[in-house]
Structures are given as C-alpha cells and as structure tokens.
C-alpha positions as CSV (number, residue, x, y, z in Angstrom):
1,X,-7.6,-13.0,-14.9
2,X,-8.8,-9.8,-13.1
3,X,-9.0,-10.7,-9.5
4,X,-10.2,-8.0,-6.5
5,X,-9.3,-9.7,-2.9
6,X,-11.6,-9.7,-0.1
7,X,-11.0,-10.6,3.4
8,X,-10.7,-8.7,7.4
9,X,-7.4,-7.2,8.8
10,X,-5.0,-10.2,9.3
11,X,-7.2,-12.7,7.1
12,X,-4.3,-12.9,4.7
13,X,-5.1,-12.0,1.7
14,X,-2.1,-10.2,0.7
15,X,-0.5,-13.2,1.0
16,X,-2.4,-14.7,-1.2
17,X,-2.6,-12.2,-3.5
18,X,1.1,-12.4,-3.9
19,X,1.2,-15.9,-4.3
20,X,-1.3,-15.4,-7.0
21,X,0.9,-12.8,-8.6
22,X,4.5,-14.9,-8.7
23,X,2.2,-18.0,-10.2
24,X,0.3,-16.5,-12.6
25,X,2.9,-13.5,-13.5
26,X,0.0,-11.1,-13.1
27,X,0.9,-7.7,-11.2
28,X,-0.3,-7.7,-7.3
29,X,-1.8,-4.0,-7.2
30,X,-2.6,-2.2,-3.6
31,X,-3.6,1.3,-3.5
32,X,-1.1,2.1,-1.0
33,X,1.6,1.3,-3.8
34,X,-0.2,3.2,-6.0
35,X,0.0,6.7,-4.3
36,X,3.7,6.1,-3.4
37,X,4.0,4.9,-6.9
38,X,2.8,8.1,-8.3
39,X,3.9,10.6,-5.9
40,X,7.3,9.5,-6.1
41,X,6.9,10.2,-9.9
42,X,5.5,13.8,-9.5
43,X,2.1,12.5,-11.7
44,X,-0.4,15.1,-11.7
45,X,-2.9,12.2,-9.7
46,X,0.0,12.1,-7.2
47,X,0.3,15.2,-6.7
48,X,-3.2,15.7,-6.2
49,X,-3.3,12.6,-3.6
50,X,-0.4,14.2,-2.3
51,X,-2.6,17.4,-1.0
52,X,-5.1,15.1,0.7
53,X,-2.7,12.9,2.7
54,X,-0.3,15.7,3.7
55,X,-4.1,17.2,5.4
56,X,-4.2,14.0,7.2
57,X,-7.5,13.3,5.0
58,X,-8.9,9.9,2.7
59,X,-7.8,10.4,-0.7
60,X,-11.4,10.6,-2.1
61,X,-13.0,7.4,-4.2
62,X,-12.9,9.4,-7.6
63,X,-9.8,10.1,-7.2
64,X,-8.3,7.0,-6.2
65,X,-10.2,5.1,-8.9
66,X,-8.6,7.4,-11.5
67,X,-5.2,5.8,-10.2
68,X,-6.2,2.1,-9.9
69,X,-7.7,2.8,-13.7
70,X,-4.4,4.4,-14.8
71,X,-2.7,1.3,-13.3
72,X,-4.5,-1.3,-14.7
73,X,-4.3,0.1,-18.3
74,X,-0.1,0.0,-17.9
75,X,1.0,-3.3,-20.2
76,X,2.3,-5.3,-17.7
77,X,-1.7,-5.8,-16.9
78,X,-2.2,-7.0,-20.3
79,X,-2.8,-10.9,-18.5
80,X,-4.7,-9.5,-15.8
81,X,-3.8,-7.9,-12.4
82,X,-4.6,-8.5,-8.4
83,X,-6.4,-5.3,-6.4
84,X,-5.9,-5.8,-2.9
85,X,-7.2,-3.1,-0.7
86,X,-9.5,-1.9,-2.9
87,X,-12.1,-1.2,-3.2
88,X,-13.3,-1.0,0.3
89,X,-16.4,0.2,0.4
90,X,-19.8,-0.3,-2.1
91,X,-19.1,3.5,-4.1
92,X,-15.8,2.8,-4.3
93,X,-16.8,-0.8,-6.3
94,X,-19.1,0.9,-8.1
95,X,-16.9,3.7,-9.5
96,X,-14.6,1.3,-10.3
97,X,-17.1,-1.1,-12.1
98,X,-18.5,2.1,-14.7
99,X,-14.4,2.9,-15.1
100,X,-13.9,-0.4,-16.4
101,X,-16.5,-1.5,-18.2
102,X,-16.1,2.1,-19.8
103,X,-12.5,0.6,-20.6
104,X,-14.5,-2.2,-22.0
105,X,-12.9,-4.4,-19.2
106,X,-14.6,-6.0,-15.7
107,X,-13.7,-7.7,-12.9
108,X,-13.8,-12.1,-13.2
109,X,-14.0,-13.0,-9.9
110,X,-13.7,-11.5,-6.1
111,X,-12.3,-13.8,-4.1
112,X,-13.0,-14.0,-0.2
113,X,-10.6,-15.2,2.7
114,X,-12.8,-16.3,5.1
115,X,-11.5,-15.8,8.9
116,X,-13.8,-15.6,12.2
117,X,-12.9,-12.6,14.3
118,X,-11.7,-14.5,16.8
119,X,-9.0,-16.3,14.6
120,X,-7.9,-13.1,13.8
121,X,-7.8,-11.4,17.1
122,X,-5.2,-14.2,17.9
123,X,-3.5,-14.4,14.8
124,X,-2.5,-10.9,15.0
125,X,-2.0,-10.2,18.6
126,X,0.4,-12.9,18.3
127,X,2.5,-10.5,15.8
128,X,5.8,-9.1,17.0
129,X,8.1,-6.9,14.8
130,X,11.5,-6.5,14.9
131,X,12.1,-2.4,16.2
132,X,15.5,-2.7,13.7
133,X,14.9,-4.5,10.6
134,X,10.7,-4.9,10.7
135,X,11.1,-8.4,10.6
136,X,8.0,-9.9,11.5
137,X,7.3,-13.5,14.1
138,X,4.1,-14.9,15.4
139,X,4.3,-16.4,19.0
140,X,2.6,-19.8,17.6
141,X,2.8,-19.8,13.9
142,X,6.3,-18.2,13.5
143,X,8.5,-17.8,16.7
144,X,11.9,-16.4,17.0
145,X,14.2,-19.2,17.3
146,X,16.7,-16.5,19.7
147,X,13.2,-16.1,22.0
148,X,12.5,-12.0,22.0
149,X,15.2,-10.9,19.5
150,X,15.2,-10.9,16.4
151,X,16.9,-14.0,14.6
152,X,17.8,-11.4,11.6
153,X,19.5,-8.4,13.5
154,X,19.1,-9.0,17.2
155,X,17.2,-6.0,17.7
156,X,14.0,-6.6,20.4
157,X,10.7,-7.9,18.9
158,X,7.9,-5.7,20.3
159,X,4.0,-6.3,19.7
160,X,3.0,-3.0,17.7
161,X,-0.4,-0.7,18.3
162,X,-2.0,-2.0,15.7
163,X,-1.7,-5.4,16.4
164,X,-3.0,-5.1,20.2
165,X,-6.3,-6.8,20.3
166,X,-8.4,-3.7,20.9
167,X,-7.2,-2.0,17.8
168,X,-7.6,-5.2,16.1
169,X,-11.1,-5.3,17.6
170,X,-11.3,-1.5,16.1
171,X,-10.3,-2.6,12.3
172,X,-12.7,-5.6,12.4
173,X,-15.5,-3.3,13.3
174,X,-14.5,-1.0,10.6
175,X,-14.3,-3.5,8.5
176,X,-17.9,-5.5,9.1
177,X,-19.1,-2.0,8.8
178,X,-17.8,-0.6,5.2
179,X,-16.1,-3.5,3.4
180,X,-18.3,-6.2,4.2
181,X,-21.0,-5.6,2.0
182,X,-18.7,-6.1,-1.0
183,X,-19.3,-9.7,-0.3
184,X,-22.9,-9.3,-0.8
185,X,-22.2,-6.4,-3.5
186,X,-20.1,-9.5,-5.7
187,X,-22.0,-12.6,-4.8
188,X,-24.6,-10.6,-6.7
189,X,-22.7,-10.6,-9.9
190,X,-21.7,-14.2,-10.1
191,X,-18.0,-13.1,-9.4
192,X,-17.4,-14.1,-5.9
193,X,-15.7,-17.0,-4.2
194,X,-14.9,-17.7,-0.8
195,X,-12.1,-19.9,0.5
196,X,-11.4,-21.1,4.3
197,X,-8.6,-18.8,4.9
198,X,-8.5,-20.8,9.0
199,X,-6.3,-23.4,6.9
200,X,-2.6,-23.2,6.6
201,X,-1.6,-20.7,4.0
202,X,-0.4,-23.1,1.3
203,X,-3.6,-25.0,1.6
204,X,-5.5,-21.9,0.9
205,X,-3.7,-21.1,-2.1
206,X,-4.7,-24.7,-3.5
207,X,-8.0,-23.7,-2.9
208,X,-7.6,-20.7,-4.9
209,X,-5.7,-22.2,-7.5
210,X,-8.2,-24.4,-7.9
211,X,-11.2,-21.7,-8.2
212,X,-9.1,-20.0,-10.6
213,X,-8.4,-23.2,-12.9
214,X,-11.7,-24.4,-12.9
C-alpha cells in the first residue's frame, strides 16, 4: 500500500494521512521530516540539504528524491508508506516515478482531498494557535472552551501569518499553479482517487478506507 496525498493548504490531508498510518501501521512520510530526520543524523544527503536551506534556497528535486528513495527503502516501509508533501510539482513525480520503478517499486494510488478555495480560506482563517504551547482551535470547528486562551496553558490564542486569508489566498495560488497538475499527472496512470474532503474528517477517512479496501 504505497499511497502519495494530494490536496490544497488546509484541505487536510495530513490528517488523513495520519489516520491512514495508525490503521494500516504503514509509516506517514513528509519531506519536512525527512531533512530534519537526516540532518539531525549528520547523513551525507542532510548535510547536503543542510547547505541549501541554511542559503534560504529549495532543496533541489534530485536531491530531495534521493532522500524520499532512501526513506522508503528503510524496513519499516516493507507494508507500504504515506508521502505527504511530496511531490509537489510534475518533475518532482517524475523523478520519483524512474527512482522507484528503478527500485522495482511504484506508487498504487494518489489520493485527492477535494476542498473549494473558499472552504479553505475559512477553514484556515478560522485557525488560532496558542503563542505558549502551539496548541491549535478553530473559531467554528474547534473553539477554546476559556474563549481567547488557551484551554491547555492559558497563554493568548492569536491567528498566525500564514493563516490570514491573503496568505492563504497566496498558497492556493501556488498551489493551483505547481501542484495541481499532479491530479491530471495521476488520473493518467489509473492511480488517482478523489474524496470530498468538505465532509467531517472521520467521514472522509471512511471514504478513504473504503477506496483503499476495495
């Protein structure tokens, strides 16, 4: 069961993809954990990422495909794994479809958490994070129950940059722009499947559950 996750900023998907992980005992992989993973370790592809990100610069595709393929060949991937956050663009998919299938492995199926733009401009500017403990509310979905502190630490719940609705606008457009055409990219190879991701969460998981169970 090797699953990539599709989906905008804020569609959920690595929510899903955890869910995904804990049921099926499969490894939930993002590329963000991967750098960290292998910096912290002093691995020669960490230090190498290291260089770019200290610049302030995108670790390039090779690169980071060198360390998804290094992570999906550890044992614990043996059943299958979750990639969330990547790939993100069409090269990026690419480079990782030639590593695998030079690994004699591929991909069985992309799935896609469908969200409107508008569901997702209120779902996230409706965020707030605790400033002491990152604890994380929704103004419909989630409140605080102590109003705008935090029910954890008591520390003020503020709504961060990135969740303001013109940098959400920002991500979307990003988004639409260069990870997008995945959908097209694995609708083309019989791998994709998209699920209404406007439901509530554990609904969506069903749905998921049930693509993957077929």
């Amino acid at each position: 069961m090797k699953i990539v996750m599709l989906g905008a900023p804020g569609a959920g998907k690595g929510t899903q993809a955890k869910m995904i992980a804990a049921k099926y005992q499969v490894p939930h992989i993002s590329s963000g954990d991967i750098f960290r993973t292998n910096i912290k370790n002093g691995t020669e592809l960490g230090k190498k990422a290291k260089e770019y990100m200290d610049q302030g610069l995108l670790v390039p595709d090779e690169l980071t495909v060198d360390l998804v393929i290094d992570r999906v060949s550890w044992d614990d991937c043996k059943n299958g794994y979750i990639l969330d956050g990547f790939p993100r663009t069409i090269p990026q998919a690419e480079a990782l479809d030639a590593a695998l299938k030079k690994a004699g492995s591929g991909l069985d199926f992309a799935i896609n958490v469908d969200v409107p733009d508008e569901n997702i401009v209120t779902r996230m500017s409706g965020r707030r994070a605790c400033t002491g403990c990152g604890a994380t509310y929704h103004i419909v979905y989630n409140p605080s129950k102590t109003g705008d502190v935090c029910e954890v630490c008591g520390d003020k719940l503020i709504l961060r940059d990135d969740d303001k609705p013109e940098t959400v606008q920002k991500r979307l457009s990003v988004y639409h722009d260069q990870t997008q055409p995945l959908i097209e990219y694995y609708d083309g190879q019989n791998i994709l499947k998209t699920v209404d991701g406007t439901q509530d969460m554990n609904d969506v998981f069903a749905a998921i559950v049930t693509i993957l169970e077929a």
